[in-house]
C-alpha atoms as a printed R data frame, in Angstrom:
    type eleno elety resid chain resno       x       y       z
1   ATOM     1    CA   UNK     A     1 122.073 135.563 110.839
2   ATOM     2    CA   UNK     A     2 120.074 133.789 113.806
3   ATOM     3    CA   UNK     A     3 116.746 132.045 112.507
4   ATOM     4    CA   UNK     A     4 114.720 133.944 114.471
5   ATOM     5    CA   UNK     A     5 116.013 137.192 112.737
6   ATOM     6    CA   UNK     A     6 113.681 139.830 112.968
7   ATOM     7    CA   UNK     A     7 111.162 139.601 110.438
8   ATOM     8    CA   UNK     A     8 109.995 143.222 109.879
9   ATOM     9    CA   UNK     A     9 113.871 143.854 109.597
10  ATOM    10    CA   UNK     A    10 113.540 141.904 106.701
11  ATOM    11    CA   UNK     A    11 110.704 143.619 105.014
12  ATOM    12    CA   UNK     A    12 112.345 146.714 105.024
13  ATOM    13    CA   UNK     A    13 115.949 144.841 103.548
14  ATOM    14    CA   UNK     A    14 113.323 143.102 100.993
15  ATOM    15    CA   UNK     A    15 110.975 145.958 100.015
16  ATOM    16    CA   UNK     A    16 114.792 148.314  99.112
17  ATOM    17    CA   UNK     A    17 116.440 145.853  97.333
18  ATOM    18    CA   UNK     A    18 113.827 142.926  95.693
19  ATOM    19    CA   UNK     A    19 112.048 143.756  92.513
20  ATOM    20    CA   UNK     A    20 108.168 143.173  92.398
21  ATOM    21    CA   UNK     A    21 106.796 140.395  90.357
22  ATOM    22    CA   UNK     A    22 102.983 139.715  89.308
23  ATOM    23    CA   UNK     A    23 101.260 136.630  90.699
24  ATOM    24    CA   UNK     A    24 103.629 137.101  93.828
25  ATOM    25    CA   UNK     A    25 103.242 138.165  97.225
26  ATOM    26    CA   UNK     A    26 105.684 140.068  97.943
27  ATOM    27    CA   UNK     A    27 104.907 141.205 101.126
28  ATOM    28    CA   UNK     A    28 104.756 137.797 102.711
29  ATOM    29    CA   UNK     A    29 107.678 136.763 101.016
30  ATOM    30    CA   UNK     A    30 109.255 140.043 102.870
31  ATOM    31    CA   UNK     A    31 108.900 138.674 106.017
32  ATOM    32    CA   UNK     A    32 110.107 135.524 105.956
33  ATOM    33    CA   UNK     A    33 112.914 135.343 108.579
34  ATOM    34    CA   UNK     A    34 116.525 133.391 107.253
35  ATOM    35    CA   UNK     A    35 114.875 133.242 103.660
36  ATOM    36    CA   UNK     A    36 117.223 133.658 100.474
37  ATOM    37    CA   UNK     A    37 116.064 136.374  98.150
38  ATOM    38    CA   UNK     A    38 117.241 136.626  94.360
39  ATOM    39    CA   UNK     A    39 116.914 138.165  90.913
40  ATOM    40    CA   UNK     A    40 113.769 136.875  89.093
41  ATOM    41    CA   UNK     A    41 111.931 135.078  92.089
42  ATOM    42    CA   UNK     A    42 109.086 133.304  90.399
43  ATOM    43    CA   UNK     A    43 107.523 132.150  93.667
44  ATOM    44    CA   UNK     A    44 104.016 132.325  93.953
45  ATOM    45    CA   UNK     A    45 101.860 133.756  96.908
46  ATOM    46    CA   UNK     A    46 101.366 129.852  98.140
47  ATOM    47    CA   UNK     A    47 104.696 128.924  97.905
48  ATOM    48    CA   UNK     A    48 105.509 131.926  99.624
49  ATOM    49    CA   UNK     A    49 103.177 131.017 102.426
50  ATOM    50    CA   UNK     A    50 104.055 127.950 103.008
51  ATOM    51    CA   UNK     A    51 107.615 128.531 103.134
52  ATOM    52    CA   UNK     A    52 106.862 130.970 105.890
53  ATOM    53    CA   UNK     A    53 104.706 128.433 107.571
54  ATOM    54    CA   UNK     A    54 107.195 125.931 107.317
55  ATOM    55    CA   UNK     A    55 109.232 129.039 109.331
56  ATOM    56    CA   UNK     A    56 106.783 128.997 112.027
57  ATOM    57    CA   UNK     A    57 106.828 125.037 113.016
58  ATOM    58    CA   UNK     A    58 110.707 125.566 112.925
59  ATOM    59    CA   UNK     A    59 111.035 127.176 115.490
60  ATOM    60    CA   UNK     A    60 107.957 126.010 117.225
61  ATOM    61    CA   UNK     A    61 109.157 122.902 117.123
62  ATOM    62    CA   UNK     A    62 112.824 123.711 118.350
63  ATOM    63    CA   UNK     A    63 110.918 125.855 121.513
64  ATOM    64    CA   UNK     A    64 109.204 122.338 122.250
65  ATOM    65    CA   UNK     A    65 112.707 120.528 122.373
66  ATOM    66    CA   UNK     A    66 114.387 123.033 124.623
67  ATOM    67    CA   UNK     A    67 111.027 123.903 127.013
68  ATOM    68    CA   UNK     A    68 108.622 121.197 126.694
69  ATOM    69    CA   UNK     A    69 105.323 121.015 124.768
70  ATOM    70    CA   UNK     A    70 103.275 122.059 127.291
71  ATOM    71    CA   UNK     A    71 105.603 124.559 128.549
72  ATOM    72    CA   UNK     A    72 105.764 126.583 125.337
73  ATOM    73    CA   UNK     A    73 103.231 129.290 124.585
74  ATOM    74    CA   UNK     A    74 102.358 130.616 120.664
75  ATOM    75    CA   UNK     A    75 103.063 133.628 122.057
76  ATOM    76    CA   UNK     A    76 106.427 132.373 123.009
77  ATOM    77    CA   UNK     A    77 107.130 130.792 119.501
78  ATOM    78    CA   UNK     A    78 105.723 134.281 117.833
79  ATOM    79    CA   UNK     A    79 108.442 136.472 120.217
80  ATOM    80    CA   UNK     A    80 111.149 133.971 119.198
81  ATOM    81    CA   UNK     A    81 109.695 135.006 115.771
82  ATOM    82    CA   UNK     A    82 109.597 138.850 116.994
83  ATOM    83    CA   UNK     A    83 106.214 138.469 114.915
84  ATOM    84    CA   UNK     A    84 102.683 139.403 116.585
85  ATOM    85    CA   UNK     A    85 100.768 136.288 117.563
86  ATOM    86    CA   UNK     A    86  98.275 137.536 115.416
87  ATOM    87    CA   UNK     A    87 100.091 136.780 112.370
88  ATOM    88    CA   UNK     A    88 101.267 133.585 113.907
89  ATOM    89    CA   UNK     A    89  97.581 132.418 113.545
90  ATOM    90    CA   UNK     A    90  98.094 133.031 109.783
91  ATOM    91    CA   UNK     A    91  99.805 130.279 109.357
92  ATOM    92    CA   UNK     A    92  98.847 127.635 112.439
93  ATOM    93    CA   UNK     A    93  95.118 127.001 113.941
94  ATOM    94    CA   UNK     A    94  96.716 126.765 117.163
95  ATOM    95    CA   UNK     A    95  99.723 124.446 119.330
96  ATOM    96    CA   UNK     A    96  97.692 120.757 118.428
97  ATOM    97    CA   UNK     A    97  98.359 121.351 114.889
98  ATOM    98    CA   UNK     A    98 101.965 122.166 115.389
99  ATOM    99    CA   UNK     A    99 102.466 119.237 117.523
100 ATOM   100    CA   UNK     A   100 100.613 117.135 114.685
101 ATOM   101    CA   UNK     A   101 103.336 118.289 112.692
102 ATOM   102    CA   UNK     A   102 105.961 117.569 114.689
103 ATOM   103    CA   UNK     A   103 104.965 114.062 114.797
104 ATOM   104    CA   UNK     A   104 104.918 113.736 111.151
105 ATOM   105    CA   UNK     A   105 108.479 115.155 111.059
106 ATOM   106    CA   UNK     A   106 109.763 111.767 113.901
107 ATOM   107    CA   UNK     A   107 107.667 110.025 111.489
108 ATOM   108    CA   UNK     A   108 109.115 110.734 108.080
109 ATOM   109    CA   UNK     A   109 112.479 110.660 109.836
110 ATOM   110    CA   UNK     A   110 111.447 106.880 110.882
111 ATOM   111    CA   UNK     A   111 110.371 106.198 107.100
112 ATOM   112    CA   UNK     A   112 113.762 107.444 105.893
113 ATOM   113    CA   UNK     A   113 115.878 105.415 108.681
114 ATOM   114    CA   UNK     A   114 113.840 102.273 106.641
115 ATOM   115    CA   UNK     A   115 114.865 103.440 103.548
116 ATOM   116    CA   UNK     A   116 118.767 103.909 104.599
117 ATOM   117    CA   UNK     A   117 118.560 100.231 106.345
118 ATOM   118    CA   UNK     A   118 117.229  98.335 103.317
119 ATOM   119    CA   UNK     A   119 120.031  97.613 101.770
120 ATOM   120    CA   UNK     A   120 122.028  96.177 104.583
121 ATOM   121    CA   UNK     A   121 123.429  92.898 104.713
122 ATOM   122    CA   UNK     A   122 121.579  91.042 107.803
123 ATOM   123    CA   UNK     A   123 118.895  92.009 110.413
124 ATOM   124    CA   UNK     A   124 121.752  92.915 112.959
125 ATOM   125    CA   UNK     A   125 123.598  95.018 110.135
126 ATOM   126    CA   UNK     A   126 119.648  96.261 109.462
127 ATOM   127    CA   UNK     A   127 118.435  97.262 112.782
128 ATOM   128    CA   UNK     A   128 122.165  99.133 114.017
129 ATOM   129    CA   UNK     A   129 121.452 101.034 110.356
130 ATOM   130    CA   UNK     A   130 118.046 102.150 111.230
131 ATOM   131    CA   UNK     A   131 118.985 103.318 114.750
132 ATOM   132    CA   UNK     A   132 121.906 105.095 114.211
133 ATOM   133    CA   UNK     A   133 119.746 107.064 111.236
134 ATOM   134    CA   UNK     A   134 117.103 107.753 113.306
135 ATOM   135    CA   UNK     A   135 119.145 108.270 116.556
136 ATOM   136    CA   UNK     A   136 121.500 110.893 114.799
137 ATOM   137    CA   UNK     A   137 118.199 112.478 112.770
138 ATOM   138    CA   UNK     A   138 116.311 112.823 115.955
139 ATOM   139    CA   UNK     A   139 119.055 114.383 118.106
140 ATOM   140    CA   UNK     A   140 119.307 117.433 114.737
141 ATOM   141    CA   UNK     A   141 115.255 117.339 115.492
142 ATOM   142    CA   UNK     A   142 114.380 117.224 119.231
143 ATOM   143    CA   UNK     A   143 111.650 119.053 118.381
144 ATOM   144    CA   UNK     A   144 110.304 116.159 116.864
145 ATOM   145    CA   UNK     A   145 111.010 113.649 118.872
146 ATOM   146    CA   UNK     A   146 109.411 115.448 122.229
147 ATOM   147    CA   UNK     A   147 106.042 115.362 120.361
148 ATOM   148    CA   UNK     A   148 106.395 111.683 120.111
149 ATOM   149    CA   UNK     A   149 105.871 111.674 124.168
150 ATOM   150    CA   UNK     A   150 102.552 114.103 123.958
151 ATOM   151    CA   UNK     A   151 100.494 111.731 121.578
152 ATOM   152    CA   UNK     A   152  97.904 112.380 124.517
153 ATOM   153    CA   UNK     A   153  97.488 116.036 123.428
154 ATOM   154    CA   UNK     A   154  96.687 115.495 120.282
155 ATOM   155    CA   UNK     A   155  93.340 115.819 119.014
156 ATOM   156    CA   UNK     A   156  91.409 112.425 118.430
157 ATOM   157    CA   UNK     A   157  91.583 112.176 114.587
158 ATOM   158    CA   UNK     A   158  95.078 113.402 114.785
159 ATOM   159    CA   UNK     A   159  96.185 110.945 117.353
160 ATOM   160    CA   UNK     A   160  94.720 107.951 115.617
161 ATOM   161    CA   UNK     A   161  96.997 108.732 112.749
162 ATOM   162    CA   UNK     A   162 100.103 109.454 114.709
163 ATOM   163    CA   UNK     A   163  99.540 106.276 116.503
164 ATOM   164    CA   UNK     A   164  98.996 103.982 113.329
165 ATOM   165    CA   UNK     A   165 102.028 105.422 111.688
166 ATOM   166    CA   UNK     A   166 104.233 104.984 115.018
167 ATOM   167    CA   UNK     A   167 103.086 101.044 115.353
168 ATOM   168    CA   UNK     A   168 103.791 100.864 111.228
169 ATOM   169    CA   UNK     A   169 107.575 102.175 112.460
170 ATOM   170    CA   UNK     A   170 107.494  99.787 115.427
171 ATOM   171    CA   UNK     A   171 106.499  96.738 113.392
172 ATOM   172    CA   UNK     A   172 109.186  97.201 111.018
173 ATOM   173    CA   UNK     A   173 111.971  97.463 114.013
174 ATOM   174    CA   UNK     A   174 110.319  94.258 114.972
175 ATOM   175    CA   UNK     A   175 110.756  92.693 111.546
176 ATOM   176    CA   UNK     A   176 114.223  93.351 111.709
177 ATOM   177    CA   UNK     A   177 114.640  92.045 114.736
178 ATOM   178    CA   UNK     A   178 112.795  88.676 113.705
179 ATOM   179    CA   UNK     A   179 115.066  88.715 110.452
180 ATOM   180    CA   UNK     A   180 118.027  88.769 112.799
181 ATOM   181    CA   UNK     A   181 117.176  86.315 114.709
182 ATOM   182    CA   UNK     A   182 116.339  83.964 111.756
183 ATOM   183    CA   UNK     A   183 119.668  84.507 109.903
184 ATOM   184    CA   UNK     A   184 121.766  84.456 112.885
185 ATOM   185    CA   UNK     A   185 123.315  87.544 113.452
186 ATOM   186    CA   UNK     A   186 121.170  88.355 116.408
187 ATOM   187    CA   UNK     A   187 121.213  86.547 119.470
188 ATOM   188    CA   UNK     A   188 118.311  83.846 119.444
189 ATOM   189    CA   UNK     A   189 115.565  83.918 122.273
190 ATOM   190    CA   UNK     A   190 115.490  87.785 121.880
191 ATOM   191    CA   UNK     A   191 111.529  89.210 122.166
192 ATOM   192    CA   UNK     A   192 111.370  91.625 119.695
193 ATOM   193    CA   UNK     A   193 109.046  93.434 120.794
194 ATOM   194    CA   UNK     A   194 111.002  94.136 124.225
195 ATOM   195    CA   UNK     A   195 113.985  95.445 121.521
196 ATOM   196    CA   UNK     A   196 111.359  97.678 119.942
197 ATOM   197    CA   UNK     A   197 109.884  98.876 123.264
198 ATOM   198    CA   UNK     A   198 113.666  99.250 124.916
199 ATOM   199    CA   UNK     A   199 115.306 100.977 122.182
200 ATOM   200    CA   UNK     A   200 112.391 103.291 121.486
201 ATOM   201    CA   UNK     A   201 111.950 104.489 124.634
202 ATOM   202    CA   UNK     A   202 115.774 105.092 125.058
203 ATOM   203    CA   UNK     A   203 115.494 107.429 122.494
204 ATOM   204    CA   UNK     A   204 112.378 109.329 122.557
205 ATOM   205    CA   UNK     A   205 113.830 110.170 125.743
206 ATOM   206    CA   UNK     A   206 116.429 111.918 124.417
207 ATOM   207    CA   UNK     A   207 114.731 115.656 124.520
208 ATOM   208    CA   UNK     A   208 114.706 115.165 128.124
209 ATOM   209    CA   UNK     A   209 118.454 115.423 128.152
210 ATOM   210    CA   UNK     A   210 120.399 116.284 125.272
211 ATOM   211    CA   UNK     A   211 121.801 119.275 124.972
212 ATOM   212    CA   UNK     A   212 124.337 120.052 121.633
213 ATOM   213    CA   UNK     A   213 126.401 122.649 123.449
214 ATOM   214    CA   UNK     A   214 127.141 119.883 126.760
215 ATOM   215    CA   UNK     A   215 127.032 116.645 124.969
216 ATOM   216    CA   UNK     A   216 128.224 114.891 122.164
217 ATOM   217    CA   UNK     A   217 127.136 116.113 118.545
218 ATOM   218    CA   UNK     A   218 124.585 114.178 117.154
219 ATOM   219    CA   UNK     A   219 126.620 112.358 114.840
220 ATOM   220    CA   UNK     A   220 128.500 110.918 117.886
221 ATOM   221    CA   UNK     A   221 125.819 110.291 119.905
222 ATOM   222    CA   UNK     A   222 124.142 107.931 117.398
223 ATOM   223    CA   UNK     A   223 127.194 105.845 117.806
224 ATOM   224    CA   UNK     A   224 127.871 106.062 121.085
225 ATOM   225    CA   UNK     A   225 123.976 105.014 121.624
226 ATOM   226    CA   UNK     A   226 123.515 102.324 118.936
227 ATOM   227    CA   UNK     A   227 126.269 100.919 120.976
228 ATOM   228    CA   UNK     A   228 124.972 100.837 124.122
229 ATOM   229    CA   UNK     A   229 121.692  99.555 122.895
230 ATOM   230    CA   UNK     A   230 122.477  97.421 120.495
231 ATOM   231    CA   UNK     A   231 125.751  95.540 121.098
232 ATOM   232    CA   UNK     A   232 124.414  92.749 123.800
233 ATOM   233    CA   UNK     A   233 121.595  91.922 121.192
234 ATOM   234    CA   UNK     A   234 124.357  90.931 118.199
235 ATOM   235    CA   UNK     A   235 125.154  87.048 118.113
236 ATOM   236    CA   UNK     A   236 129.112  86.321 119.015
């Protein structure tokens, strides 16, 4: 069934064959598109809401991958949806705040491509680890990664925050980089900032491009990518 399967559809499924609980909300949970139902569902009205939120920047944030931020409408999300835009407002203030969250999604993705890296050997062995994480991640999540080119939209408060967390991210990169250098399995004289600044903007660019059904699956591009960007930068 297609994520954006149609949610009243649902209801109707939900309300024949889902018994009622108290403390739940059933009818939200109803119409929550592409979400498992079963016997003895303890959820509560807020987790039901927030699962169905979570629903909305989905597929908000796979409209801005395939059309652009500033190309997609909430009223194109809620269609996708086949929800009113009315309810979509239940759930987002409005496209800044799902763009906010779209950011945090690259961003998390970033913090987890640190995590995966630690453990490497060297800062060459570091750095490919991180960037083939986050390269692969990013390419299942284009979403994400074309919010990291509309920090402008963003409101101030939000922006300040995406920003700080995106240098954090950076600096790290760069740390690697330095730790490379120092240990030898990265070629000396390298500016690591210029690495950060290369390799970032290779990929952020990716949304631009990428499409699963004409290119290579993410998995593959991460390789074919790390490659590319990261091969003249190893010591021989």
């Amino acid at each position: 069934m297609p994520e954006s399967v149609n949610w009243r559809r649902s209801q109707r499924v939900a309300r024949r064959s889902r018994p009622r609980h108290n403390g739940a909300d059933d009818r939200a949970d109803e119409e929550v598109p592409g979400v498992a139902r079963w016997e003895n569902d303890r959820r509560t009205s807020d987790q039901i809401r927030e699962i169905k939120r979570q629903a909305v920047l989905k597929e908000a944030s796979r409209a801005f991958g395939r059309k652009g931020y500033h190309n997609t409408s909430l009223d194109d999300v809620a269609r996708s949806l086949n929800i009113s835009k009315g309810t979509l407002y239940n759930y987002v203030r409005d496209k800044q705040e799902i763009l906010f969250e779209c950011h945090k999604e690259a961003l998390e993705i970033g913090d987890e491509a640190m995590a995966h890296a630690a453990a490497a050997a060297d800062g060459a062995a570091q750095l490919r680890s991180a960037i083939s994480f986050y390269l692969e991640r990013i390419a299942e999540n284009l979403g994400a990664c074309a919010a990291l080119l509309e920090v402008d939209a963003l409101r101030p408060e939000d922006r300040k925050v995406a920003v700080e967390r995106r240098r954090g991210f950076e600096q790290r990169i760069s740390a690697m980089v330095e730790r490379g250098i120092e240990d030898g399995s990265l070629k000396p004289g390298l500016d690591p900032l210029l690495v950060v600044r290369t390799v970032m903007g290779a990929i952020n660019w990716i949304p631009r491009w990428y499409d699963a059904d004409k290119h290579a699956a993410p998995t593959e591009l991460a390789a074919a990518m790390s490659a590319m960007l990261l091969d003249g930068l190893t010591a021989a």
